[in-house]
Chimera marker file (.cmm) of the C-alpha trace (Angstrom):
<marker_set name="trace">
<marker id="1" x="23.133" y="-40.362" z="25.543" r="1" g="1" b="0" radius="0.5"/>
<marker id="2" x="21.870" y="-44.071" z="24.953" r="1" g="1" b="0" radius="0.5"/>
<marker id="3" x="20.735" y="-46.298" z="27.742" r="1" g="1" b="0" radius="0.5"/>
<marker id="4" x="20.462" y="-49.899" z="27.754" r="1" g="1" b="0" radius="0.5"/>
<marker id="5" x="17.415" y="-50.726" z="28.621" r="1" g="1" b="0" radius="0.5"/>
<marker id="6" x="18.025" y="-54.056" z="29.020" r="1" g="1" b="0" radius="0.5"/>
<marker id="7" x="18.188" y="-55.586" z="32.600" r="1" g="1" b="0" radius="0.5"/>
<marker id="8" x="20.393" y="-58.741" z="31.516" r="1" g="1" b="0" radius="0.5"/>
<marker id="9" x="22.962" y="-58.949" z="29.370" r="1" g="1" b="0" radius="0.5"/>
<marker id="10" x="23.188" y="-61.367" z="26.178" r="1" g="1" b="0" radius="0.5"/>
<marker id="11" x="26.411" y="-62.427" z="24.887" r="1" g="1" b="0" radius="0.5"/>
<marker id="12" x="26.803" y="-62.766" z="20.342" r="1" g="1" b="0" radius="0.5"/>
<marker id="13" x="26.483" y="-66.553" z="19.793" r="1" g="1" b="0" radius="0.5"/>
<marker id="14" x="28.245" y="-68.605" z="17.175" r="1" g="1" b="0" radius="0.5"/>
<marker id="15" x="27.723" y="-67.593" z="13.756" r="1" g="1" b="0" radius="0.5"/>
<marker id="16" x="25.988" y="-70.717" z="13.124" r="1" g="1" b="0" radius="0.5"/>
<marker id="17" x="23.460" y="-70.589" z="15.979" r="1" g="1" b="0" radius="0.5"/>
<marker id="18" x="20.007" y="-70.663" z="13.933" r="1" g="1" b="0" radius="0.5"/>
<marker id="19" x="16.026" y="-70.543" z="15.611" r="1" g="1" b="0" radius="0.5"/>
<marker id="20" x="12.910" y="-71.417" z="14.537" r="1" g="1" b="0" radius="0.5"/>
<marker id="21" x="9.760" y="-69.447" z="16.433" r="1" g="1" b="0" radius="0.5"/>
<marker id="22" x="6.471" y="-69.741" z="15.882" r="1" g="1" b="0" radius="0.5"/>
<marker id="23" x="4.176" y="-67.041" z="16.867" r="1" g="1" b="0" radius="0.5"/>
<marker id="24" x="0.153" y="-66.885" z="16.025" r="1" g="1" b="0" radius="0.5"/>
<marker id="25" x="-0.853" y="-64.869" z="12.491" r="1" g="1" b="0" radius="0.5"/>
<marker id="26" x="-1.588" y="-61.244" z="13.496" r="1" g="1" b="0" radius="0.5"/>
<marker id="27" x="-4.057" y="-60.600" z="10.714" r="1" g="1" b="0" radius="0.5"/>
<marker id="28" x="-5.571" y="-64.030" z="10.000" r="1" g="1" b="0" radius="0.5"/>
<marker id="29" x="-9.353" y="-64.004" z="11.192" r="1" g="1" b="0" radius="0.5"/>
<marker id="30" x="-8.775" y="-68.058" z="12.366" r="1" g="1" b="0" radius="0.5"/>
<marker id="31" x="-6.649" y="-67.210" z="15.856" r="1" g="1" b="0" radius="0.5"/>
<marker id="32" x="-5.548" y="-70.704" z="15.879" r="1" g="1" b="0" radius="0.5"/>
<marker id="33" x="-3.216" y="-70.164" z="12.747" r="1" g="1" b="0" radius="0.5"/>
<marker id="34" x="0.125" y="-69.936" z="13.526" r="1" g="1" b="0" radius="0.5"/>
<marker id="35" x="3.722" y="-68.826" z="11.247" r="1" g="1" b="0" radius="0.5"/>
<marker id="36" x="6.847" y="-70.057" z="11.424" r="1" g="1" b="0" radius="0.5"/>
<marker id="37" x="9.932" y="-67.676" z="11.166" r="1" g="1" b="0" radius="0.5"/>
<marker id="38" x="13.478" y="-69.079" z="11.012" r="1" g="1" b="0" radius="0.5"/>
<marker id="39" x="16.352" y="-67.035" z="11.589" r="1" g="1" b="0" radius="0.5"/>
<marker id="40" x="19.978" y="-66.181" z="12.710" r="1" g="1" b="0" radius="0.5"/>
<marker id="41" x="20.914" y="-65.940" z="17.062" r="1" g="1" b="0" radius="0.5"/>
<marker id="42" x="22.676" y="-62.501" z="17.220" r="1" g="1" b="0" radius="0.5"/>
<marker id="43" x="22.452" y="-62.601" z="20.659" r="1" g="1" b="0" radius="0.5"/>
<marker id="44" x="21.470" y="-64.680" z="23.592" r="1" g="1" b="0" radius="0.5"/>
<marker id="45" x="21.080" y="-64.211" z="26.997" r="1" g="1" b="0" radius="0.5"/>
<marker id="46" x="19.217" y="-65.983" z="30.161" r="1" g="1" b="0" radius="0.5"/>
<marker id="47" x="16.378" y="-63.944" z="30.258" r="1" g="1" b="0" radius="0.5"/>
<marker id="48" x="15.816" y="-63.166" z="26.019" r="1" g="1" b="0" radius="0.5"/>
<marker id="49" x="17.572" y="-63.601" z="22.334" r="1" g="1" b="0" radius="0.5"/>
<marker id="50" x="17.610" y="-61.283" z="19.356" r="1" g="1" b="0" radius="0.5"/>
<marker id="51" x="16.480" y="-63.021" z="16.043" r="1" g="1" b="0" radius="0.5"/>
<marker id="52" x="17.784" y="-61.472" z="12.458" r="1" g="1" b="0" radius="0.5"/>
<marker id="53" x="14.991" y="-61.856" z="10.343" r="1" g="1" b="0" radius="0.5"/>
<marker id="54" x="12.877" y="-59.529" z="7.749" r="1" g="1" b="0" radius="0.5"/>
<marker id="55" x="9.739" y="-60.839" z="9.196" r="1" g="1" b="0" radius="0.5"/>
<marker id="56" x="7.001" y="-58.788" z="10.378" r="1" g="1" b="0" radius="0.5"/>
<marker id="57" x="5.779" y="-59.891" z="14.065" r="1" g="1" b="0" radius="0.5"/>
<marker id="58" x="3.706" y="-57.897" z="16.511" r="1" g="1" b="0" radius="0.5"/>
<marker id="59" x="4.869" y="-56.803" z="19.891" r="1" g="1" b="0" radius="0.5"/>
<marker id="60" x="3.795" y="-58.559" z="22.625" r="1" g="1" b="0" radius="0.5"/>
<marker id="61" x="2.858" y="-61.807" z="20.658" r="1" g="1" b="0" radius="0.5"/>
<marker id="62" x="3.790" y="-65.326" z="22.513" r="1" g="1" b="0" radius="0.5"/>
<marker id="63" x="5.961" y="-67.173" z="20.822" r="1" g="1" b="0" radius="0.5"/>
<marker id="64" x="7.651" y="-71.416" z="20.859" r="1" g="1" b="0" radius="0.5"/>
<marker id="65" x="10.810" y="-71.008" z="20.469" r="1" g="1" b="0" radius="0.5"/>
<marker id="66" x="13.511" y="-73.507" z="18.930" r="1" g="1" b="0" radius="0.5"/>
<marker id="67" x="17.232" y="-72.483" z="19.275" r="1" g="1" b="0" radius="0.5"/>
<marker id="68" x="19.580" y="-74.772" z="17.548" r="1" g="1" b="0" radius="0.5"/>
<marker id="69" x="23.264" y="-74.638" z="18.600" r="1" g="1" b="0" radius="0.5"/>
<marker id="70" x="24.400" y="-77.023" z="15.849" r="1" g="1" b="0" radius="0.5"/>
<marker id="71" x="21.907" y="-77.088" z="12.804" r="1" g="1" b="0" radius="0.5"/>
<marker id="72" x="24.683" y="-79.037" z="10.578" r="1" g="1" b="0" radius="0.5"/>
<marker id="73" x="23.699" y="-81.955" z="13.137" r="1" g="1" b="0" radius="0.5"/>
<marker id="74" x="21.437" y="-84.742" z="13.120" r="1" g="1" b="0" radius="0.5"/>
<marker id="75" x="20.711" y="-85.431" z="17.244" r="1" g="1" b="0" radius="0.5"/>
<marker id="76" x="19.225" y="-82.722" z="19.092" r="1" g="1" b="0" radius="0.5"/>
<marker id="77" x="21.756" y="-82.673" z="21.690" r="1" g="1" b="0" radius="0.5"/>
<marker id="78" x="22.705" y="-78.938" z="21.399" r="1" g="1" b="0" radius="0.5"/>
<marker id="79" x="18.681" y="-78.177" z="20.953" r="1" g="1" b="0" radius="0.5"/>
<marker id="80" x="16.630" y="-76.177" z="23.336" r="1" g="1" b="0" radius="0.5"/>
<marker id="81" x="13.142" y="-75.352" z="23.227" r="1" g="1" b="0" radius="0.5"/>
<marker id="82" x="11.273" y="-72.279" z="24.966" r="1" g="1" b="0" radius="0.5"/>
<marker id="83" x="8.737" y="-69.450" z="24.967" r="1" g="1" b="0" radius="0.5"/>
<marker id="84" x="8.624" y="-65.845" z="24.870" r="1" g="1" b="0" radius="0.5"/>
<marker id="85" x="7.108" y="-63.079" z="24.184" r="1" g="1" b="0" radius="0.5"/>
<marker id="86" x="7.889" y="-60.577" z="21.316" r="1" g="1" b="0" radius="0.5"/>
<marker id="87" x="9.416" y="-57.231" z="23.192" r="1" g="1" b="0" radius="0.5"/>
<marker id="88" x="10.989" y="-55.417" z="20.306" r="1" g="1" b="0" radius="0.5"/>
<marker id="89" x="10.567" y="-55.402" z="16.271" r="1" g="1" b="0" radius="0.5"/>
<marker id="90" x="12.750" y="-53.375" z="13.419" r="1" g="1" b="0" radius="0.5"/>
<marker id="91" x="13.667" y="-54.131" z="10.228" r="1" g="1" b="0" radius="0.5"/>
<marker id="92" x="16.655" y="-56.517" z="11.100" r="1" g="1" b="0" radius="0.5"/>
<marker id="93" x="15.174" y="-58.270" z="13.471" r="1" g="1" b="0" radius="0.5"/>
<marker id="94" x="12.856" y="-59.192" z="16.393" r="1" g="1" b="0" radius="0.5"/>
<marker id="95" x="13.999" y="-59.590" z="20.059" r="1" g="1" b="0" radius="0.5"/>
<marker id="96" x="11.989" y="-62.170" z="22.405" r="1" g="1" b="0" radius="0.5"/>
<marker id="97" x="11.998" y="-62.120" z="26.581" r="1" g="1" b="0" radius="0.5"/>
<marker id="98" x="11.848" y="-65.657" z="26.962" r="1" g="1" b="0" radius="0.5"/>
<marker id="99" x="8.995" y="-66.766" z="29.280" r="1" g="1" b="0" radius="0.5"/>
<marker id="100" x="10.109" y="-70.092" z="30.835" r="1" g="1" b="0" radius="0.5"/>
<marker id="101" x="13.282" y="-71.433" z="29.500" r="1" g="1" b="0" radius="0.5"/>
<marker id="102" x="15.311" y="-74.107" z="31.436" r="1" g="1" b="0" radius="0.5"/>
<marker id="103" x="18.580" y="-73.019" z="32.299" r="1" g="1" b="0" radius="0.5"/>
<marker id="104" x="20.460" y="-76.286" z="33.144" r="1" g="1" b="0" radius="0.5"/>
<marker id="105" x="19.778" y="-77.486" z="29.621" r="1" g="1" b="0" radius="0.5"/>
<marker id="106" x="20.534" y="-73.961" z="28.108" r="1" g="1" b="0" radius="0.5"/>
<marker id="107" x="23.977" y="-74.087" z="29.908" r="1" g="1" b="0" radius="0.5"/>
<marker id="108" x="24.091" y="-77.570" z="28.397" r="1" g="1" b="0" radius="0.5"/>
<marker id="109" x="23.817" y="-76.374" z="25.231" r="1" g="1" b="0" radius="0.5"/>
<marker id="110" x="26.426" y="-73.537" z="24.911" r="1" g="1" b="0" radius="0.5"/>
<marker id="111" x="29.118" y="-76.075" z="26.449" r="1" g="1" b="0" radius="0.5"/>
<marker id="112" x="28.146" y="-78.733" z="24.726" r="1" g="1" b="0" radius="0.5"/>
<marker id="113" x="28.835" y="-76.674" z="21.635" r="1" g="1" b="0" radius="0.5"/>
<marker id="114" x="32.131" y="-75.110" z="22.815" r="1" g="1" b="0" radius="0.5"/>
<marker id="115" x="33.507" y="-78.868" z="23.375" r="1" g="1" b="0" radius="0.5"/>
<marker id="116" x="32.371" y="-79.676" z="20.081" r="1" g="1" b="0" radius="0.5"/>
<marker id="117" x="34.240" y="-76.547" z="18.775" r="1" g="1" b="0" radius="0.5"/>
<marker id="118" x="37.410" y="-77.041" z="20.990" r="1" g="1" b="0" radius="0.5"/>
<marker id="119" x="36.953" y="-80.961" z="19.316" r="1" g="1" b="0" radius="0.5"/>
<marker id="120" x="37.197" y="-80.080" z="15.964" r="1" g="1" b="0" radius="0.5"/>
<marker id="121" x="40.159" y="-77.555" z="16.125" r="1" g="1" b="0" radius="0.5"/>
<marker id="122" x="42.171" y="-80.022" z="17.998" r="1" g="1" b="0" radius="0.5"/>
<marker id="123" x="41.475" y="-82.504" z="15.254" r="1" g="1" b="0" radius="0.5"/>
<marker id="124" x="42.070" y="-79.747" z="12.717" r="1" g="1" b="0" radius="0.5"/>
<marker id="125" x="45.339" y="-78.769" z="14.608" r="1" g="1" b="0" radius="0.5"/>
<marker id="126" x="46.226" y="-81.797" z="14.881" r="1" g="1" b="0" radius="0.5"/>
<marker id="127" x="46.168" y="-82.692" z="10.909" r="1" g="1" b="0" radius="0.5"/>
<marker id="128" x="42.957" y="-85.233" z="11.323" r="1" g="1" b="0" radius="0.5"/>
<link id1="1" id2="2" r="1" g="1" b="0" radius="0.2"/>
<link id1="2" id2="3" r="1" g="1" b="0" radius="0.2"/>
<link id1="3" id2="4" r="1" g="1" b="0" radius="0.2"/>
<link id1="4" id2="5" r="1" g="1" b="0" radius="0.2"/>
<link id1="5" id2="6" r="1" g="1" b="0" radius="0.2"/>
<link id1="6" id2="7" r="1" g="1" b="0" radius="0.2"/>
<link id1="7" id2="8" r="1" g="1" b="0" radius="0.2"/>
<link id1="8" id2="9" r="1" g="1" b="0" radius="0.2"/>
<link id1="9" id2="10" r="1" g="1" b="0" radius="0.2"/>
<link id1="10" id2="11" r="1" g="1" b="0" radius="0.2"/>
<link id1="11" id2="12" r="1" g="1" b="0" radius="0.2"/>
<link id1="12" id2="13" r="1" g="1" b="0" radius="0.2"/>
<link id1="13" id2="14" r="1" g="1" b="0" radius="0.2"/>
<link id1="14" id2="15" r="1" g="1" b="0" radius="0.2"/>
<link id1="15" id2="16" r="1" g="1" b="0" radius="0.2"/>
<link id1="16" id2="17" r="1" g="1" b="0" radius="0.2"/>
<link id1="17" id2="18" r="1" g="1" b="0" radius="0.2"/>
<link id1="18" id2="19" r="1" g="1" b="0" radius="0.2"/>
<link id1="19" id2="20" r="1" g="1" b="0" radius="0.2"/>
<link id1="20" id2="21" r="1" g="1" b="0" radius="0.2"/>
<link id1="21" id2="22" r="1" g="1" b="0" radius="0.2"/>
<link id1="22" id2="23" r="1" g="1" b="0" radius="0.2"/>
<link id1="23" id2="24" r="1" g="1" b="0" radius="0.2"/>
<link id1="24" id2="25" r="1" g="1" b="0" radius="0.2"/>
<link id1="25" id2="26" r="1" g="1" b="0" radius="0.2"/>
<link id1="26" id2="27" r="1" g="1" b="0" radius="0.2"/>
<link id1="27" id2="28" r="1" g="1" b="0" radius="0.2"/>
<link id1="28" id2="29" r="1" g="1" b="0" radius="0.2"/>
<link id1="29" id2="30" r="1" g="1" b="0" radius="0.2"/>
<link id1="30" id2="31" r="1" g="1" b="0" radius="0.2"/>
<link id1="31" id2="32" r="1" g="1" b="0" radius="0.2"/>
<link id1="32" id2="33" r="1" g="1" b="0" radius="0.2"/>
<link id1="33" id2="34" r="1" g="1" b="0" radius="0.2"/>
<link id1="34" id2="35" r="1" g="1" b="0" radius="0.2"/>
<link id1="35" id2="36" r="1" g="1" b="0" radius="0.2"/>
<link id1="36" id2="37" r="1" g="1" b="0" radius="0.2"/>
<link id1="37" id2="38" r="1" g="1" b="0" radius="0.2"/>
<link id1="38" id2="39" r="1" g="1" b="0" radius="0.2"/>
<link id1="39" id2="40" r="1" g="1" b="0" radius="0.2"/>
<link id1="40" id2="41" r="1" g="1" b="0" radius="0.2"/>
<link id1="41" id2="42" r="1" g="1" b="0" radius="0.2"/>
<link id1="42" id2="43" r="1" g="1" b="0" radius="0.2"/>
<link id1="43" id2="44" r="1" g="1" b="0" radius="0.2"/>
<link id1="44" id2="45" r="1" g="1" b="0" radius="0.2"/>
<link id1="45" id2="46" r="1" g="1" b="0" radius="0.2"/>
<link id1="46" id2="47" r="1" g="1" b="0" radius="0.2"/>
<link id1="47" id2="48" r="1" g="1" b="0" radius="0.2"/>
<link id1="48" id2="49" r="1" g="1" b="0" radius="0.2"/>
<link id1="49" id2="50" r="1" g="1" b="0" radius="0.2"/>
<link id1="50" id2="51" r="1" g="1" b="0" radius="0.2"/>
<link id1="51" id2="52" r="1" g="1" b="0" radius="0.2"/>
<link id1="52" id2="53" r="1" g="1" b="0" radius="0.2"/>
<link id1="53" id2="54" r="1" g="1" b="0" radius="0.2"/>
<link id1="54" id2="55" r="1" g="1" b="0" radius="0.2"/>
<link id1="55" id2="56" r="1" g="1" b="0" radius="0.2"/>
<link id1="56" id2="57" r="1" g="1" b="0" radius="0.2"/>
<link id1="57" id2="58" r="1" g="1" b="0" radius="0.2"/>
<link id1="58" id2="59" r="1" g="1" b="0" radius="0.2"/>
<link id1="59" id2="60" r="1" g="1" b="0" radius="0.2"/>
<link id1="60" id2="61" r="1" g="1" b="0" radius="0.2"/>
<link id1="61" id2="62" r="1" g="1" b="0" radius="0.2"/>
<link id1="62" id2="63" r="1" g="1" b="0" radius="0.2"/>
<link id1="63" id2="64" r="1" g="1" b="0" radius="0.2"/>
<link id1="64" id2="65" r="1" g="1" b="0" radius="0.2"/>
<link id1="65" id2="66" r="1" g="1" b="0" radius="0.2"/>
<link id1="66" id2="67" r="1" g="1" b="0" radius="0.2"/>
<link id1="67" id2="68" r="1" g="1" b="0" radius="0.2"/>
<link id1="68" id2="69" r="1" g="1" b="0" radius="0.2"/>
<link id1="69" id2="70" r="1" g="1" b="0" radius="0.2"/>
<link id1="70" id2="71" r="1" g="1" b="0" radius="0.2"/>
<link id1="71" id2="72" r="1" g="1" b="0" radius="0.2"/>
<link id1="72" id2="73" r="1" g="1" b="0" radius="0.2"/>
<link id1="73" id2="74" r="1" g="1" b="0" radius="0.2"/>
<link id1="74" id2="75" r="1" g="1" b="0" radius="0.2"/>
<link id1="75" id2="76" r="1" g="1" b="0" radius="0.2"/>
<link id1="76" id2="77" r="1" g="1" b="0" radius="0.2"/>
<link id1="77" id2="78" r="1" g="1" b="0" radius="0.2"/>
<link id1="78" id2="79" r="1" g="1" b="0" radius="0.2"/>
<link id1="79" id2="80" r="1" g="1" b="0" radius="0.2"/>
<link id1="80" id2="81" r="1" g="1" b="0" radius="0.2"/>
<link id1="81" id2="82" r="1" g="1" b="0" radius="0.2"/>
<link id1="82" id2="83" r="1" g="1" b="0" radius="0.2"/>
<link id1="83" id2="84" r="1" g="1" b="0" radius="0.2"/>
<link id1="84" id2="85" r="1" g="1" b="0" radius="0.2"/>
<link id1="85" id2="86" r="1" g="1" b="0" radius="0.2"/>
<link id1="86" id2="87" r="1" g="1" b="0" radius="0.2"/>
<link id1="87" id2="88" r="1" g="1" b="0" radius="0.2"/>
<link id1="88" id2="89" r="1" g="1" b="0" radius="0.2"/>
<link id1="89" id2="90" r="1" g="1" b="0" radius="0.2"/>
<link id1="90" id2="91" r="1" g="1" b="0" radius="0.2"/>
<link id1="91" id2="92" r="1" g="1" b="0" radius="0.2"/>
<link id1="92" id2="93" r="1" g="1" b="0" radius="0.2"/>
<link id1="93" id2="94" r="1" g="1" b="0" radius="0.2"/>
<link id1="94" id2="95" r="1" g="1" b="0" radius="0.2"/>
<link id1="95" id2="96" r="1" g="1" b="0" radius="0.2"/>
<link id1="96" id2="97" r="1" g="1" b="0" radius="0.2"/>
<link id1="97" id2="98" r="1" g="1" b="0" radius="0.2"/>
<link id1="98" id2="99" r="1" g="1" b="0" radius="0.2"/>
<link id1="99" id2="100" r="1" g="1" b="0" radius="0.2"/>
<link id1="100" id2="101" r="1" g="1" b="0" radius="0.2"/>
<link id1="101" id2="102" r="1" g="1" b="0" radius="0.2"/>
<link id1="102" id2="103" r="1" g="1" b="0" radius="0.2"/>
<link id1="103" id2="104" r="1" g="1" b="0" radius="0.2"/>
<link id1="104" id2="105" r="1" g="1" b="0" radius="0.2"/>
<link id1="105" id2="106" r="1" g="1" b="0" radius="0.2"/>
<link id1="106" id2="107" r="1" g="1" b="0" radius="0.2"/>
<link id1="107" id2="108" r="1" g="1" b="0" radius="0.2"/>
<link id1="108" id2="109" r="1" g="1" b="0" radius="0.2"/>
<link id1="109" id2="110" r="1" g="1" b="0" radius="0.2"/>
<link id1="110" id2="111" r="1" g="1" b="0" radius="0.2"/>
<link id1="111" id2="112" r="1" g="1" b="0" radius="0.2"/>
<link id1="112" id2="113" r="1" g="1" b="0" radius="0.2"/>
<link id1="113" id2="114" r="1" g="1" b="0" radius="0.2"/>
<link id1="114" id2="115" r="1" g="1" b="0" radius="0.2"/>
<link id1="115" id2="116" r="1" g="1" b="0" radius="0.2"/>
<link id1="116" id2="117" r="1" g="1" b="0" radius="0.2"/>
<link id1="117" id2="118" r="1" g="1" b="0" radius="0.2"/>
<link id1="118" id2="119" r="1" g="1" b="0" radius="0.2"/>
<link id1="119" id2="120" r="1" g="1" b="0" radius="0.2"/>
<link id1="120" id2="121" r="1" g="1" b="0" radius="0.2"/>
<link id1="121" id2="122" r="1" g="1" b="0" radius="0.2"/>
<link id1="122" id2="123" r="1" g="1" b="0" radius="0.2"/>
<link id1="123" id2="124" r="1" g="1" b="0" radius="0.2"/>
<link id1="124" id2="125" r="1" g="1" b="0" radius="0.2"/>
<link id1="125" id2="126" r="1" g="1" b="0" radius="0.2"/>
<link id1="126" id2="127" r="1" g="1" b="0" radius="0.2"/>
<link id1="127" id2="128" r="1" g="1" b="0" radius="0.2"/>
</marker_set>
């Protein structure tokens, strides 16, 4: 039998949902260098987020975190950014425990992008 570990649940995100994190080099001998890692959401939650990437990152490493709602988007209005820490590494992907993250703006965020979803289909629907 499996158990969750997982205290919180996350919810899958729109397919579209992308994340840029930058973490500090494990192996470099100059701690101040840093790598950036974009990737796909797969999942999202208050309290963490699951990245798909084939990067390598160590466990317990801090990370800045961007998560982009809308990436086809100029503004930054469906753009939040937070930190975390590195909890859990495998080959198709890393998940992150976020840190400090501000939940008003996060909640922003995933309605702001389901009005700009429930927008478009209207239009769509509507033959505009």
């Amino acid at each position: 039998m499996h158990r969750n570990k997982r205290r919180n649940t996350r919810s899958q995100v729109w397919p579209d949902t992308e994340a840029t994190i930058k973490v500090a080099e494990a192996y470099g001998a100059d701690s101040r260098r840093h790598i950036i890692i974009k990737g796909k959401v797969v999942n999202l939650g208050s309290s963490g987020m699951f990245l798909e990437t084939d990067e390598i990152v160590p466990i317990d490493a801090k990370a800045e975190i961007i998560i982009n709602f809308d990436p086809e988007s100029t503004t930054s209005a469906l753009v939040i950014r937070t930190t975390g820490q590195i909890v859990h590494s495998t080959k198709e992907g890393i998940g992150i425990r976020f840190t400090s993250i501000d939940l008003a703006k996060l909640q922003k965020c995933i309605i702001g992008k389901m009005n700009k979803l429930e927008g478009s289909s209207s239009m769509t629907a509507s033959g505009f």
